[in-house]
N, C-alpha and C positions, 0 to 999 in steps of 0.2 A: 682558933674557933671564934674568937670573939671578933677578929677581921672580917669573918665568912657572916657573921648577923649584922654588923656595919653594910655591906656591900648589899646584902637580904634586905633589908632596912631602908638604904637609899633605892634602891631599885622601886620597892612596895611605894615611894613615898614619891617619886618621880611618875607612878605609872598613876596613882588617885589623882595628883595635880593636871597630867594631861586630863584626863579621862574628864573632870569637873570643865573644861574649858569645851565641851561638847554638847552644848542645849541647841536644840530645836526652838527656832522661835516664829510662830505664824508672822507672814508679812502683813501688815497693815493695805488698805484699800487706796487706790489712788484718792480716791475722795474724800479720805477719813482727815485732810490737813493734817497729818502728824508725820513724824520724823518717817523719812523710808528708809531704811539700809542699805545698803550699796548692794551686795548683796539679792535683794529680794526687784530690784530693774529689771533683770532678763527673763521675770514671766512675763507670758503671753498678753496679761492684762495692761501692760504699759507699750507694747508696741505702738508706734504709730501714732504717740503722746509725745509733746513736748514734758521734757527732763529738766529740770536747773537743780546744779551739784551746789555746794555750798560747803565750804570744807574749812576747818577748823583746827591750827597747828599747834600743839600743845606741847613745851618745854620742860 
């Protein structure tokens, strides 16, 4: 019995942690200067715009 609420338990506690990595975040404007996401490039609004990536490798 108390294997079957361990396994309940990790399951419940597995499925909140995905579930919280699921936000909606509005893109920012090409114009606004601020960070763009990778991400939020292939609307319509950046077509036909010069892109510069900048990427940042973190240990």
């Amino acid at each position: 019995m108390k294997k079957r609420f361990v396994i309940i338990g990790t399951i419940v506690i597995l499925v909140c942690v995905g579930l919280c990595g699921c936000q909606i975040k509005d893109c920012p404007s090409p114009d606004s200067g601020q960070v763009i996401p990778i991400g939020c490039i292939g609307h319509k609004e950046y077509y036909n715009k010069t892109i510069m990536i900048h990427s940042q490798f973190l240990i």
